[in-house]
N, C-alpha and C positions, 0 to 999 in steps of 0.2 A: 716679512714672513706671511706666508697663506697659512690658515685655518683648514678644517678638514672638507673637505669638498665631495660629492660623488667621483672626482675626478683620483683622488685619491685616498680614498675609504678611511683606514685607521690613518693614517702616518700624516705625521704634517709637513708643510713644503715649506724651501727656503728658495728665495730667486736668490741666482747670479749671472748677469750677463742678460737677464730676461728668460731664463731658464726654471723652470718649478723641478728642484731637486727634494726628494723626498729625505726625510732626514729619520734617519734609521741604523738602529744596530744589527748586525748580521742575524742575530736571533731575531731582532722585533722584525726585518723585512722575510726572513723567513715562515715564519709565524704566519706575520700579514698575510703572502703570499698564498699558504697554503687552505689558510682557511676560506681564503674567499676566492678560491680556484674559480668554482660554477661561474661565482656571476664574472668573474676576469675572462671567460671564453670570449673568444674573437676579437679579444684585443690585443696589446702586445705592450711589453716591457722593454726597458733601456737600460744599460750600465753606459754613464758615459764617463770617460777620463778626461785628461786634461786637454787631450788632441781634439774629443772632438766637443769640447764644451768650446774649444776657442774655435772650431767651424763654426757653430752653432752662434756666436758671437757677432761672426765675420759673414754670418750669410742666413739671413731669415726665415729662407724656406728649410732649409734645415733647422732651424729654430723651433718653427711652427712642428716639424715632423717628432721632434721628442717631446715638446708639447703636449703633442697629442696622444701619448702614451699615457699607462694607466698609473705608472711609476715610473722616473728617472732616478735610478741608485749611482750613489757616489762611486764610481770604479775609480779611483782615485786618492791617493794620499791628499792631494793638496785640497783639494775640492773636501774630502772631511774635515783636514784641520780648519778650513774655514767656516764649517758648518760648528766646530767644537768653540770657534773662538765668537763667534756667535749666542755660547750661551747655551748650546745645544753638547753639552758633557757627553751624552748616551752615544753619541752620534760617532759612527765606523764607517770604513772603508766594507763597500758591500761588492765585490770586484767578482763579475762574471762566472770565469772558475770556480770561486770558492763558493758561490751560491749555486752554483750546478752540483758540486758535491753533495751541499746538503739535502737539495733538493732529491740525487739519487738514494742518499738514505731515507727516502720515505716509504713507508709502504703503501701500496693502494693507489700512487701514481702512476699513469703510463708515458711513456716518452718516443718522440719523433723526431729525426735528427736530420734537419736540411741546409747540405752545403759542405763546401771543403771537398777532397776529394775520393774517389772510392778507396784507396789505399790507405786514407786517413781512420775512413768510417770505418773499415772493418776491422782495423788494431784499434780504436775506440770500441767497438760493442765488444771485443775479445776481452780487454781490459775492465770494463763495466762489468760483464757476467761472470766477471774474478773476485771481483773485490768487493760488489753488491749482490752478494747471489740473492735470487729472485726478483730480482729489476725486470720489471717488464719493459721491452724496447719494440713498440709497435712496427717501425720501421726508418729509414736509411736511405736516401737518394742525396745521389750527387748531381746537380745538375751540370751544364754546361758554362764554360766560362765565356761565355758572351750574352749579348743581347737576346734572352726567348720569344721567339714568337708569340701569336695569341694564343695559338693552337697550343704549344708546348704549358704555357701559362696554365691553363685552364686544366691540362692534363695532371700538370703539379699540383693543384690545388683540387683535384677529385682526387687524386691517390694520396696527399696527404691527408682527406676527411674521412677515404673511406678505413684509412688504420687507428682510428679511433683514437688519436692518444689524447691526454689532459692536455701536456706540455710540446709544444710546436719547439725546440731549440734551433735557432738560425745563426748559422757559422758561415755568414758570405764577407766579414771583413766590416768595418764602418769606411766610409757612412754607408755602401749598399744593401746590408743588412736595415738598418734603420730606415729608409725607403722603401726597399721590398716588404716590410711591416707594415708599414706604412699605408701603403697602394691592396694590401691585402687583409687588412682591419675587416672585420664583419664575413668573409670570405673563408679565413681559415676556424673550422671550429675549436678549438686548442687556444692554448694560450701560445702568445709568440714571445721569444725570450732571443734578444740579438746577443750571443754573448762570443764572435771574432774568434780570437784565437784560442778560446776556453775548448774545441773540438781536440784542436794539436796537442795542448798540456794532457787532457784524459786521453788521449792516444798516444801520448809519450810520442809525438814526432817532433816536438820541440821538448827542452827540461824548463821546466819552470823554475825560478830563482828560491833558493832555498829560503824555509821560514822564517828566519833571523834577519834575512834582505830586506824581505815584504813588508815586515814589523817595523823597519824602519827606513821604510818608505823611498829606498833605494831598488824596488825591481826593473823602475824602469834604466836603469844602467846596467842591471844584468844583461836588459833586453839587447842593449846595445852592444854590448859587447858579443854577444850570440850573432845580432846582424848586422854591424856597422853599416854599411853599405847603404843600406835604405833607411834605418832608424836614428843614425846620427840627426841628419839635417832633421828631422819631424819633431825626436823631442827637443833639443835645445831650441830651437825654433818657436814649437809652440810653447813650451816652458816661458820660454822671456816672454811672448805674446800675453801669456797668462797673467804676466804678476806689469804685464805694461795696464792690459786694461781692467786690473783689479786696482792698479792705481788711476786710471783717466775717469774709471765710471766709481770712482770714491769709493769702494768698496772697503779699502784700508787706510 
């Protein structure tokens, strides 16, 4: 276990895998979060789950990339109960979505939303100014799904400073999201927050698994069932990955 660091203000970190996972309850990384927005500017936050804690595993520059964030929150059932059995009782699953909720119920925050597509983005701010009225949303770009230029780059990252928001939210998917953070630390003044598929569920272009699933730590079979296709092979896959090298690196 790490102790509290500038790296991680209040919350104290637990490694697994070589990973400094922040051990937090949905209220305490909220909390955390909001009160030390300022000095959090131009850095960026992580939810990682099981898929990409076992990238992060399997390949160190990814390692180093969530590292180097300000906090890594458990988006994850198993990745908490490891942190519970650990001794760490308070410790939740702090999973993208649901911290973007609470973050919209705040007042006095503004928000920026980079990534997904425009068809996404605008049933997302339609639904946001529904159900948070008076959420400020500074703005909304979709970029392109390929490789940006420098030129493009640069344009992204004037138009995201010049709409002012606290919170930079980044919906390009992991690991791309967590690299484009990454590469754009110091660069974006906002906080950056990778939270993947958390655009889709607040736009209702996917259904997220109902409360009773999540609670018990079966969303990601909803997930599957929604997209066999692509989802099958990643969680069973990295799932046994997960509990092969929680056993080779003695974790359990």
């Amino acid at each position: 276990m790490y102790n509290k660091t500038d790296n991680d203000m209040e919350l104290n970190t637990i490694d697994i895998f070589g990973i400094r996972y922040a051990i937090a309850s949905m209220t305490g990384a909220v909390v955390c979060v909001k009160d030390s927005l300022e000095s959090l500017k131009g850095r960026y936050i992580c939810f990682s789950n099981v898929h990409t804690t076992v990238m992060a595993r399997e390949h160190s520059s990814f390692r180093d990339i969530l590292n180097g964030a300000a906090y890594v929150f458990a988006d994850g059932n198993p990745i908490a109960t490891y942190q519970k059995r650990r001794g760490f009782l308070y410790a939740e699953r702090v999973a993208g979505p649901d911290f973007m909720s609470e973050m919209f119920g705040i007042k006095g925050i503004s928000h920026y939303f980079y990534g997904s597509s425009e068809r996404t983005l605008q049933k997302l701010k339609s639904n946001l100014e529904r159900e948070y009225p008076g959420i400020v949303i500074k703005g909304l770009y979709s970029p392109p799904y390929r490789e940006l230029t420098q030129a493009e780059d640069i344009a992204d990252v004037d138009r995201i400073n010049a709409a002012g928001a606290d919170i930079v939210w980044i919906g390009l998917g992991a690991p791309k999201q967590e690299k484009w953070m990454y590469a754009h630390q110091g660069k974006i003044n906002g906080v950056m927050m990778g939270v993947g598929a958390g655009f889709d569920f607040h736009a209702s272009t996917i259904k997220r698994a109902p409360k009773w699933i999540q609670k018990i730590g079966f969303e990601w079979l909803y997930r599957i069932f929604q997209d066999p296709k692509r989802l099958v092979k990643r969680y069973m896959i990295t799932n046994s990955k997960y509990i092969y090298y929680l056993i080779k690196d003695r974790l359990i």
